[in-house]
Residue, then its C-alpha position, 0 to 999 in steps of 0.5 A: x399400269x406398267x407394261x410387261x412382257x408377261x402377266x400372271x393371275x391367280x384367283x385362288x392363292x395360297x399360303x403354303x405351310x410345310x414341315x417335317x415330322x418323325x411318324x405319323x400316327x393317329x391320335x397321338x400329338x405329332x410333333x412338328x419341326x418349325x414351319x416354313x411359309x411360301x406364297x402359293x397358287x398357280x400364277x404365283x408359282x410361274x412369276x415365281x419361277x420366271x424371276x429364278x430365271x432372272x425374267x420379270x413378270x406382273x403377279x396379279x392375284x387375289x387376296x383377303x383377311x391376315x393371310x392375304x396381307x401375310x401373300x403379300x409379304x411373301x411375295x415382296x420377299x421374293x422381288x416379284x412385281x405384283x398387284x393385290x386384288x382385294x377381296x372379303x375371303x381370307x386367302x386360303x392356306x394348304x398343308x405339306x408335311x414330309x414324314x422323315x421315317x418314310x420319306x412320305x409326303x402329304x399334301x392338304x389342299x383347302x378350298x379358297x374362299x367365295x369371290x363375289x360377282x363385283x370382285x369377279x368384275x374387278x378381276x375382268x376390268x383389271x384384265x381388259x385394261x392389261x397391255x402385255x405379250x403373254x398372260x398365263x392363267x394358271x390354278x383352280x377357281x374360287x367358289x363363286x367363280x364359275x367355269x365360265x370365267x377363263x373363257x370371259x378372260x379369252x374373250x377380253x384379252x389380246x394377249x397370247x393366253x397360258x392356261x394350267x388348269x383342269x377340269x370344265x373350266x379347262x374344257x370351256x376355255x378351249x371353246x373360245x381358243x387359246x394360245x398353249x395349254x398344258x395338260x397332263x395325258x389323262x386330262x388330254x385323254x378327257x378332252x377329247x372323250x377318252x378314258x385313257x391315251x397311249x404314249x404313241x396316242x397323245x400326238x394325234x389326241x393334241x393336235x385334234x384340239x388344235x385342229x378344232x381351234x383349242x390352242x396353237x400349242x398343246x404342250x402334255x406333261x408326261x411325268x417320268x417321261x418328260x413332256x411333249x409339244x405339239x403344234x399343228x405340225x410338229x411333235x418334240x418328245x423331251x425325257x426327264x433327266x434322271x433326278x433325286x426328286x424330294x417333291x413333286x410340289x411346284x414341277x408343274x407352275x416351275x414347268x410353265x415359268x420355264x416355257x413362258x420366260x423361254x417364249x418372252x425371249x423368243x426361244x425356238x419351240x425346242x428350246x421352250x420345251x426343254x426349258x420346261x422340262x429342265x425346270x419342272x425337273x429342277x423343281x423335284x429336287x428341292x424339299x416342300x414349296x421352293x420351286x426350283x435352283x436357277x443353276x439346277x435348270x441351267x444345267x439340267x438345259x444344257x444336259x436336255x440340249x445335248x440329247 
């Protein structure tokens, strides 16, 4: 397998569908505009972003049935280097639908399909094998995997670990240590047994978790307020700019592309913040699953570099 700088895995992909309609209202036929089909699902999403970047990276991800051949297309389409996984379950699909009259969106999310422990094995080999810089482990898992897994991944791997999840597995990696995560402030505020963290809370709440030996980075997503990076002696507030947000779909994988293209190319940790925050911001500015535009980042950059 070739070498890359980065490597994405994504155990649970998606196929994102998203349209518009004019009023929601029940029992009645809503009429569509044509859909728009994307290839989803955490990795794919910062493989994605990193190439918008004009980056490359290694797409890892599972896929199943018509619509894991229908991934694969899209994900060709988008000039990204990648490698399947096969598996029985179909990949699964998510629904984003935008309601014109309200400028409303929902968003339907499907459970993926059930990973076998000879896939789940694949999955691990693949990974022992890979010769790479960083390897970013970004999305939920599959039935059939359990919260154990990402920290089997910790353990095999040589490489400076990315991980964008929640949850136990999120919990349970940090045992086996990492190198950056990025949680939102209620997902830190569970880590560390809180229910709730203030703003002048979240410095010393992410570097308890780098003093217990959880990451070298704790990167925490702050919403409107930007994000903030934490190391286990140093703290860097970013804002948001001020943009005209369409969706919020995408801003967090765009965020971590932004971080992980930065740190391949070996920017300072200000600049890899700010990199994250432009692009997770970008990201709003687009309608349904389409990330972010490179020239939204650049300039949303170079207004952060000025602040």
């Amino acid at each position: 397998m070739k070498s890359l700088n980065i490597v994405t895995l994504t155990v649970n992909p998606a196929i994102d569908k998203s349209t518009h309609l004019k009023g929601l209202v029940p029992e009645q036929k809503i009429r569509c505009e044509a859909p728009r089909y994307d290839a989803g699902g955490g990795g794919i999403n910062v493989s994605k972003a990193i190439s918008r970047l004009g980056g490359t990276s290694l797409a890892l991800f599972t896929a199943g049935g018509f619509t894991g051949k229908l991934l694969e297309e899209l994900i060709s389409k988008e000039g990204i280097e990648s490698k399947t996984i096969e598996v029985e379950a179909w990949t699964r699909e998510n629904f984003i639908a935008v309601d014109d009259n309200t400028n409303s969106q929902y968003r339907f999310g499907f459970p993926g399909g059930k990973i076998s422990s000879e896939e789940s094995q694949k999955i691990l080999d693949l990974v022992s094998n890979l010769d790479t810089q960083f390897l970013v482990l970004s999305g939920s898992l599959n039935e059939g995997l359990s919260d154990d897994f990402y920290p089997e991944i910790a353990k095999i791997t040589k490489a400076k670990l990315i991980v964008d999840t929640s949850g136990e597995a999120l919990k349970k990696v940090l045992k086996t240590g990492v190198y950056l995560i990025k949680p939102n402030v209620g997902e830190l505020a569970r880590l560390i047994g809180r229910e709730r963290l203030e703003l002048n809370e979240i410095d010393d709440a992410a570097k308890q978790i780098i003093a217990d030996g959880g990451a070298e980075i704790v990167v925490v997503s702050l919403g409107p307020q930007g994000a903030a990076l934490v190391t286990k002696d140093s703290y860097e507030h970013v804002p948001a700019p001020n943009v005209a947000k369409k969706s919020t779909v995408g801003a967090g994988d765009s965020m971590v592309g932004g971080m992980v293209w930065a740190l391949s190319q070996n920017k300072s940790l200000k600049e890899v913040i700010r990199w994250g925050v432009a692009c997770g911001s970008a990201a709003t500015m687009n309608e349904g699953t389409q990330l972010f535009k490179q020239a939204d980042a650049k300039r949303l950059f170079e207004w952060l570099e000025k602040k």
